[in-house]
C-alpha positions as CSV (number, residue, x, y, z in Angstrom):
1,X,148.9,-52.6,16.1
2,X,152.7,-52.4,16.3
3,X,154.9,-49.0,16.7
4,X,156.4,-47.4,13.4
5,X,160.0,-47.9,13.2
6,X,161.4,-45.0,13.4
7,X,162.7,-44.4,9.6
8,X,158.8,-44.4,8.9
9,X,158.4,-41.3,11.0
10,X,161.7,-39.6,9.7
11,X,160.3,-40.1,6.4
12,X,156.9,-38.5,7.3
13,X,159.1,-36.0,9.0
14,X,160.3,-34.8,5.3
15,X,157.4,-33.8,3.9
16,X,156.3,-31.3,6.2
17,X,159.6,-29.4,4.8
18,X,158.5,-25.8,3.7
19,X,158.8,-25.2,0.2
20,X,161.3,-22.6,0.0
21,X,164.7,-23.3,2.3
22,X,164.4,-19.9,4.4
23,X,166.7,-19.8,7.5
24,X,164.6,-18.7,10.5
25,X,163.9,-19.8,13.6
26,X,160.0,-18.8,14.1
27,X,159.1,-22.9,13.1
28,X,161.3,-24.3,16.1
29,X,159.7,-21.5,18.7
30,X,156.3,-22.5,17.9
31,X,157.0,-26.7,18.2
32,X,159.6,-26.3,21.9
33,X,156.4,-23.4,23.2
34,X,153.8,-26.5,21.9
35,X,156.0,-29.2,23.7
36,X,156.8,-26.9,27.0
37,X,160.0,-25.4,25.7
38,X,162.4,-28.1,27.1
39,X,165.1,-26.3,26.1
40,X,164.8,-24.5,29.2
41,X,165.2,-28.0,30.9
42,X,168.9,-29.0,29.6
43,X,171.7,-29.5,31.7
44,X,174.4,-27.2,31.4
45,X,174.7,-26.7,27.8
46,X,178.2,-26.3,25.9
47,X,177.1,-25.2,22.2
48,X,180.0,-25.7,19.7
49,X,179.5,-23.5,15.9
50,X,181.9,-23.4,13.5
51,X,183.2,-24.6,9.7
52,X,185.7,-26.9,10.5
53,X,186.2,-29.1,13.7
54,X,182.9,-29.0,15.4
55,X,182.4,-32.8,15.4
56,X,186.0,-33.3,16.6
57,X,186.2,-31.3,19.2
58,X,183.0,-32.2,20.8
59,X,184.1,-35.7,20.6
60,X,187.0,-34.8,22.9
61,X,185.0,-32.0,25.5
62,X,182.8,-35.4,25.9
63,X,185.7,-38.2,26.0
64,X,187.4,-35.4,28.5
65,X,183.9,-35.4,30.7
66,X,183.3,-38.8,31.0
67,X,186.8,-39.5,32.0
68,X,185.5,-37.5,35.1
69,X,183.2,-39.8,35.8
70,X,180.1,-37.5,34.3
71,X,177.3,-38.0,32.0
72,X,177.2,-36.0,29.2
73,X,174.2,-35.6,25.9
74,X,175.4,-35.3,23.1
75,X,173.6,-33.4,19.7
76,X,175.2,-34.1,16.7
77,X,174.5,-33.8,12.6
78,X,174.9,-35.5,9.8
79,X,174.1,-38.9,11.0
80,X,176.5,-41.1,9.2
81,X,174.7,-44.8,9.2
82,X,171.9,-44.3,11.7
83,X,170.2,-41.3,12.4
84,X,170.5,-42.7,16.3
85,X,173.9,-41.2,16.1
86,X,172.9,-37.6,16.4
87,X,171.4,-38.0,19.7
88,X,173.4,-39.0,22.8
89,X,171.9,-39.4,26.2
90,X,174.1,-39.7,29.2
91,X,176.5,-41.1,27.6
92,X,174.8,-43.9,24.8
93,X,173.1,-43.5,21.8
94,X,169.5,-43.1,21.5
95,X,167.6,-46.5,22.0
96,X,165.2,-47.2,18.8
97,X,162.0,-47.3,21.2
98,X,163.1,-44.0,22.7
99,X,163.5,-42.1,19.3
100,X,160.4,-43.6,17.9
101,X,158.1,-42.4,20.8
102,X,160.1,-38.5,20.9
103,X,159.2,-38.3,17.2
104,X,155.8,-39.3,17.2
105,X,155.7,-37.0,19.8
106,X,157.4,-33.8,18.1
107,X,155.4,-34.6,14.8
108,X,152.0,-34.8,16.7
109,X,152.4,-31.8,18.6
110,X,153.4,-30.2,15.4
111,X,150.2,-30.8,14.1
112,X,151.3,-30.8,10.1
113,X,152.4,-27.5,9.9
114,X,155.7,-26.4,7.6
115,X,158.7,-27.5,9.7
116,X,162.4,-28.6,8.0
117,X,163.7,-31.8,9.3
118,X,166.8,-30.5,10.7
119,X,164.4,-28.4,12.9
120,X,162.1,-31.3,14.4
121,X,164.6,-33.8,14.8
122,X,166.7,-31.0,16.5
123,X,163.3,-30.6,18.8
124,X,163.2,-34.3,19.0
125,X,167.0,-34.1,20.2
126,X,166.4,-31.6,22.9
127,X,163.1,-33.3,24.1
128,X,164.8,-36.1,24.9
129,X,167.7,-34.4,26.8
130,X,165.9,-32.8,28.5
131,X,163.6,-36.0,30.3
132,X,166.9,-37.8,30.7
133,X,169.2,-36.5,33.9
134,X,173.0,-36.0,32.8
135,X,175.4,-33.8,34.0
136,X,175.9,-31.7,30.8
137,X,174.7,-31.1,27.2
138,X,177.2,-30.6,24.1
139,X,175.0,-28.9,21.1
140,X,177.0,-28.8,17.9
141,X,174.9,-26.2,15.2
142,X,174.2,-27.9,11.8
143,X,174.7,-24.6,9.6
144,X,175.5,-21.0,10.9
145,X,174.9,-20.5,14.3
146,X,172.6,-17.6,14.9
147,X,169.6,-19.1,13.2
148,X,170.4,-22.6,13.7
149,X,167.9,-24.7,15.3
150,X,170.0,-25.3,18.0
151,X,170.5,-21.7,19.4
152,X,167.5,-21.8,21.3
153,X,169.3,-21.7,24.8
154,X,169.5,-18.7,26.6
155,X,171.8,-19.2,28.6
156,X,174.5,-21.5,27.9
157,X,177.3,-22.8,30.6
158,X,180.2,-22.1,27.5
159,X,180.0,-21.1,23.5
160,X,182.6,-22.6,21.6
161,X,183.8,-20.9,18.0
162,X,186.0,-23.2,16.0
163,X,187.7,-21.9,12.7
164,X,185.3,-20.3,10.6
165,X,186.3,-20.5,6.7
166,X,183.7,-19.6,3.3
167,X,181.4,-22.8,3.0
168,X,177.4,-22.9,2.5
169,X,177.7,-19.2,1.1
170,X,174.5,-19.8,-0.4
171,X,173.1,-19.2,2.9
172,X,174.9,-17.8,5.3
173,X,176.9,-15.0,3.3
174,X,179.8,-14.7,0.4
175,X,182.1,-13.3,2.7
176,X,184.3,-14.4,5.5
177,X,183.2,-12.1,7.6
178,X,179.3,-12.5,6.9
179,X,179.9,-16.3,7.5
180,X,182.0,-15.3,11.0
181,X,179.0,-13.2,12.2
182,X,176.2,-16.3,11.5
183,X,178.6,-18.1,13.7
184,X,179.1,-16.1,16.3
185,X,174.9,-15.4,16.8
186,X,175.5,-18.2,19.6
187,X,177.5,-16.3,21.6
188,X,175.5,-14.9,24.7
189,X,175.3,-12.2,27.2
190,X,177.6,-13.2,29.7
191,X,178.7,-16.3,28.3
192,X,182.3,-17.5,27.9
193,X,183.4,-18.3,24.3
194,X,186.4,-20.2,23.1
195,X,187.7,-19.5,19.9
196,X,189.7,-21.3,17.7
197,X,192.6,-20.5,15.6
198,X,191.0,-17.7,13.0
199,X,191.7,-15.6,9.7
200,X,191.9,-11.8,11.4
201,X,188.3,-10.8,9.5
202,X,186.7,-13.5,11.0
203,X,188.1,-12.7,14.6
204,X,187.4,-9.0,14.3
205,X,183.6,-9.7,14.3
206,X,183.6,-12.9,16.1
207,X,185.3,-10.0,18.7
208,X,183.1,-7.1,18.5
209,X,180.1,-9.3,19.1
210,X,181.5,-10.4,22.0
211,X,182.3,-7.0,23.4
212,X,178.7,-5.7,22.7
213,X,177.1,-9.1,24.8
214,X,179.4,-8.5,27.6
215,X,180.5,-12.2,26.2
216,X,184.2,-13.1,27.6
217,X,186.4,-14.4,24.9
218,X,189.1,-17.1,25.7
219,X,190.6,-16.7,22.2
220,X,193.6,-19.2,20.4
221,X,196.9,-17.5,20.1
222,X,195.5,-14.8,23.1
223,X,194.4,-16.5,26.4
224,X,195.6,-19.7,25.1
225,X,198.2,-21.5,23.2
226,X,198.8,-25.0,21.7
227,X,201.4,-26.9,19.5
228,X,203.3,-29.9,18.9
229,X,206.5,-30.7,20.4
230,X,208.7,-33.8,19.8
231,X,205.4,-36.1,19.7
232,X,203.7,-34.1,22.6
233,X,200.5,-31.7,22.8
234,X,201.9,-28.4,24.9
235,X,198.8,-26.5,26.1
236,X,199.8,-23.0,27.7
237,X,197.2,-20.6,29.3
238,X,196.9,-18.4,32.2
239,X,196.6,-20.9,34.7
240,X,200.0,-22.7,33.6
241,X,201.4,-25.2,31.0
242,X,200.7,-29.1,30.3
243,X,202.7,-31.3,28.7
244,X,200.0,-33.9,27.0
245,X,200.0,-37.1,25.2
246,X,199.2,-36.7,21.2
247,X,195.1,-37.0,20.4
248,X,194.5,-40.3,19.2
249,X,192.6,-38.5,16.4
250,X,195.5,-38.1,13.3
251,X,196.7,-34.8,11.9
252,X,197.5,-31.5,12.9
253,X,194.3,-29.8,12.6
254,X,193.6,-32.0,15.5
255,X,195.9,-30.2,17.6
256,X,194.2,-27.0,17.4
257,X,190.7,-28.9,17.9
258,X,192.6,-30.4,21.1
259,X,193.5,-27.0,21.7
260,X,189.6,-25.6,21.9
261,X,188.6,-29.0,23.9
262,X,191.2,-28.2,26.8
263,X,190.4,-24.7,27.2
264,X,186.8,-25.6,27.3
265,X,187.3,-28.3,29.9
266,X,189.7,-25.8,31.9
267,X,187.5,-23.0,31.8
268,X,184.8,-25.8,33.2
269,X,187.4,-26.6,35.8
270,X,187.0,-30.4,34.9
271,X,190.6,-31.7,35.7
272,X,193.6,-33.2,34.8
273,X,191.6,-36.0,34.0
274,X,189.7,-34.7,32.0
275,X,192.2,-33.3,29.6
276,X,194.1,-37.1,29.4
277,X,190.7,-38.4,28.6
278,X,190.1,-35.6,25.9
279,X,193.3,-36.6,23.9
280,X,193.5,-40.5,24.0
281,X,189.4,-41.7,24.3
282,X,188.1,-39.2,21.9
283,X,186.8,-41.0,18.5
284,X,185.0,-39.6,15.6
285,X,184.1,-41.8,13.2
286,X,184.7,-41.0,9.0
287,X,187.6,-38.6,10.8
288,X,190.9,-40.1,8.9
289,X,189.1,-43.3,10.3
290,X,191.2,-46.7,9.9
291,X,188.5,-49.5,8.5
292,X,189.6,-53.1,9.7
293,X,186.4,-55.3,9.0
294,X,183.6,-56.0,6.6
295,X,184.0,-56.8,3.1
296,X,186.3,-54.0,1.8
297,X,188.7,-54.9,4.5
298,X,188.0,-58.4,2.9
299,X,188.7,-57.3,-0.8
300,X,191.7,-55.2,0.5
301,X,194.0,-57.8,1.0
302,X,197.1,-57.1,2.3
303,X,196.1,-52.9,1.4
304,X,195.4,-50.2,4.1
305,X,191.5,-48.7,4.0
306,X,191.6,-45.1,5.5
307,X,188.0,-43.1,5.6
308,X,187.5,-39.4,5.3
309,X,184.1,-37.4,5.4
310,X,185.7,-34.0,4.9
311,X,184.9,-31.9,1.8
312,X,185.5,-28.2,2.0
313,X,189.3,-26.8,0.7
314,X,190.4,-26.7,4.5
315,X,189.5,-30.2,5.0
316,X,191.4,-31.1,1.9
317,X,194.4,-29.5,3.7
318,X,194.1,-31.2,6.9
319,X,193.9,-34.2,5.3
320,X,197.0,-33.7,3.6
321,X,198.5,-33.4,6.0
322,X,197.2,-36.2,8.4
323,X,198.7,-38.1,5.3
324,X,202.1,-37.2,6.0
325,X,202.0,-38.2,9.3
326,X,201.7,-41.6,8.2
327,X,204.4,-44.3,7.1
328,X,205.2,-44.0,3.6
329,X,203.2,-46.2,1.4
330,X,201.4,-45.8,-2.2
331,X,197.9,-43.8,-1.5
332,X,195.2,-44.1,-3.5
333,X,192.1,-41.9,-3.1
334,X,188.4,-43.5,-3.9
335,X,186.2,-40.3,-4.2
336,X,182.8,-39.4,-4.2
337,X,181.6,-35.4,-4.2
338,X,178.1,-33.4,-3.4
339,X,177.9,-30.9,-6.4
340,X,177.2,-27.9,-3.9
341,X,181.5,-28.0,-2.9
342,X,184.4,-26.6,-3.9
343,X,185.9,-29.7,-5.6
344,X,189.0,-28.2,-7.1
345,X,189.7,-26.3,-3.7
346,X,189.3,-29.6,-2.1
347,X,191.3,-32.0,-4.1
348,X,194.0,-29.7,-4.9
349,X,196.0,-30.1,-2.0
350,X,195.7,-34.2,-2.0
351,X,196.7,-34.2,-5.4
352,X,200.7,-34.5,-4.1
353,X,200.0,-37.6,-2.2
354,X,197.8,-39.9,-4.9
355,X,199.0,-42.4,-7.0
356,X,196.0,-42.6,-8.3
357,X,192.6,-41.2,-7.9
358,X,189.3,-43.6,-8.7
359,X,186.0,-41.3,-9.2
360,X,182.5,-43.0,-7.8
361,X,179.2,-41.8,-8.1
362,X,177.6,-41.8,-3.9
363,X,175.0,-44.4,-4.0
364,X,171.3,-43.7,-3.5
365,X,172.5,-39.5,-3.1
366,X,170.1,-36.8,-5.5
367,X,172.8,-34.7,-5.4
368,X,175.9,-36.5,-6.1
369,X,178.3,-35.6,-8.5
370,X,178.7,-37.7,-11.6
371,X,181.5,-39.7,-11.1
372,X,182.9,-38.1,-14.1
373,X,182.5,-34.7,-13.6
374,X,184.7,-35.7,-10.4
375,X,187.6,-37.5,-12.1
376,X,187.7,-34.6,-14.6
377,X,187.9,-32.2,-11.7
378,X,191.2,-34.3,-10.2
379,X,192.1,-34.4,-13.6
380,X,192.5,-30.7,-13.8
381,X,194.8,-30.9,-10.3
382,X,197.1,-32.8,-11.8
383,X,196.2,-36.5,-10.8
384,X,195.7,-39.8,-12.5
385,X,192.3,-40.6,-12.8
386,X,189.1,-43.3,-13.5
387,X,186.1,-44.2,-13.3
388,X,184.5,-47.0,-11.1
389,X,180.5,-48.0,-10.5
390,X,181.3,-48.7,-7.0
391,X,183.7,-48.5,-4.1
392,X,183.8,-51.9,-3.9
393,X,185.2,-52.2,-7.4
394,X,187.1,-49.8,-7.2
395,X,189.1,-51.0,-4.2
396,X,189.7,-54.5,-6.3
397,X,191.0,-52.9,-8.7
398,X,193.6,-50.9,-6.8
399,X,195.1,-53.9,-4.9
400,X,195.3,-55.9,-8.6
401,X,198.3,-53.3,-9.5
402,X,199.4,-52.2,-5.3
403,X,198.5,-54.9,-3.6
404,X,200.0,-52.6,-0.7
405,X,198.0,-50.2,-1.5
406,X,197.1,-47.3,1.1
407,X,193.7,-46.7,0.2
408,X,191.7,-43.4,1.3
409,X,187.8,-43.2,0.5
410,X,186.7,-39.7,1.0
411,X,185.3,-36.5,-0.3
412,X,181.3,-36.3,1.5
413,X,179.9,-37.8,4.5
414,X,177.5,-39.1,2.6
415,X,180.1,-41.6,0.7
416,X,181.2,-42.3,4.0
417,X,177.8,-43.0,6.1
418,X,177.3,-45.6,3.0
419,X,180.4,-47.2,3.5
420,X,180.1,-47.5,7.6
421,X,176.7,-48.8,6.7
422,X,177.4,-51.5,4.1
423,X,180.8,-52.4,5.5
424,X,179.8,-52.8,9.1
């Protein structure tokens, strides 16, 4: 009898969900203590919370690694196509044999009981970083940080605190400084923590946790500095300043995500290698991502095809302004929302830079927005909208008025794990 693919067991995996979505970390003690708590077998562990820039900077600690020569895990979330994308091992993504055989594993030892399936694929993740050598682990929390399924590492090698701004209040508090203090439950005793650029209420308790964990804080705009100048990346800290190529990832947000990459790999003492491989190898995929085959490119023409995952208001921001940083053409923005974000807050700053705006519903999602309801909310901001059944479609009719067209689906990772998928 043959192996279950993998999605069969991820499936499984769902319905041992418990019924009521209650942020704790009691389920994920009980499975790591039932598989021989592996997290205590991890090499050195960097653990990255945060709102905005998580993905993106851990892209470029591990581009600014390997350019040393090491092998680096990587733990990652949302998947975008495959789910094989959330675990890296030394360096490659997660063989289909190998992430069969960890599940099975995780759900047998399990044994049925109530588990979410962020928490026993997060299991799964560590479980199989933990059996393969490398030289260090990059965590990235899925929501929060202090009762996140990954914050089961006592002590980590570096904590890592990018901009914190209101998202998921339904869970982890209304306030900006509720939200700052579930991110900052990963900082440790002891334990270095970089900090990104933040709003002063977020900083002040990021801060006095710190101080009460004996935690010390390499803080953005304190122990170190970063900004553009004349198309180069100036990094300034205590140990001197470094005149850097550009990151090839677009916009200025990715600056400051550059910014918390090099102080990380400084603090590790990694190199000047390091920090060139940081900047120009780093890639993140649905991240102002150009698209250049598969049949959208195909129906495109002679248009550009851009991809964006972000949805909260800041992403909407720093996409507006990666789109400045690009030559002058007509944009038009293909959109598909979750109906848990802030939708106004998020296509009110794009609203400038559309020509038009085409509304989809995301395919196969329980929870997208109607495609109408989200043309009626870029409606509101001030932008020319319709409707469309499908990307696809929409993206035909574009070019058949622009054929020049500068073309931008975004508005949920989802949308954009569906595209990668169906236009790879």
């Amino acid at each position: 009898m043959s192996s279950p693919h993998s999605d069969v067991i991820l499936d499984r995996l769902m319905s041992l969900h418990p019924k009521v979505m209650d942020l704790v970390l009691d389920r994920v003690w009980r499975l790591l203590d039932a598989l021989g708590n592996p997290q205590n077998d991890l090499p050195p562990v960097i653990h990255i919370a945060g709102t905005n820039g998580k993905g993106s900077t851990q892209a470029m600690i591990r581009a600014g690694l390997e350019a040393t020569g090491a092998k680096v895990h990587a733990y990652t979330s949302p998947h975008l196509a495959r789910f094989h994308e959330r675990i890296r091992l030394a360096g490659d993504l997660i063989s289909e044999p190998a992430l069969r055989d960890i599940l099975q594993e995780c759900e047998d030892a399990n044994a049925g009981l109530p588990i979410t399936y962020f928490e026993i694929t997060t299991v799964a993740g560590i479980l199989a970083m933990a059996r393969t050598p490398a030289d260090y682990t990059l965590l990235e929390v899925g929501l929060g940080g202090r009762l996140d399924a990954t914050n089961v590492v006592e002590k980590p090698a570096l904590t890592v605190i990018t901009p914190v701004s209101i998202d998921h209040t339904q869970y982890l508090g209304t306030t900006l400084a509720e939200i700052a203090g579930e991110k900052a439950g990963i900082i440790k005793r002891g334990v270095p923590c970089i900090v990104g650029r933040q709003e002063d209420e977020g900083l002040d308790v990021i801060e006095a946790r710190a101080a009460r964990l004996g935690a010390p804080i390499l803080a953005y705009g304190q122990h170190w500095h970063v900004w553009e100048e004349r198309g180069r990346l100036i990094y300034q800290d205590e140990l001197g300043l470094r005149d850097l190529p550009l990151p090839t990832l677009i916009g200025k947000h990715q600056i400051d995500n550059a910014g918390m990459a090099l102080a990380a790999l400084r603090h590790l003492d990694a190199g000047d290698a390091a920090l060139e491989g940081a900047l120009l190898n780093a890639t993140w995929p649905a991240r102002m991502q150009r698209l250049r085959t598969g049949p959208l490119i195909e129906a495109a023409g002679n248009g550009e095809l851009w991809l964006d995952g972000g949805h909260n208001p800041a992403a909407g921001h720093a996409l507006s302004e990666a789109l400045t940083r690009l030559p002058n053409r007509p944009t038009h923005l293909i959109c598909g929302m979750l109906n848990t974000k802030d939708i106004a807050g998020y296509l009110r700053p794009l609203a400038p830079h559309a020509r038009s705006f085409t509304a989809v519903s995301i395919p196969g999602e329980a929870n997208t927005l109607p495609a109408e309801t989200t043309a009626d909310m870029a409606k509101s901001v001030g932008m020319q909208t319709t409707i469309a059944p499908d990307v696809l479609t929409a993206v035909q009719e574009i070019v058949k008025t622009d054929p020049e067209a500068r073309i931008l689906i975004c508005g949920s990772l989802y949308l954009a794990g569906n595209i990668l998928r169906e236009n790879g």
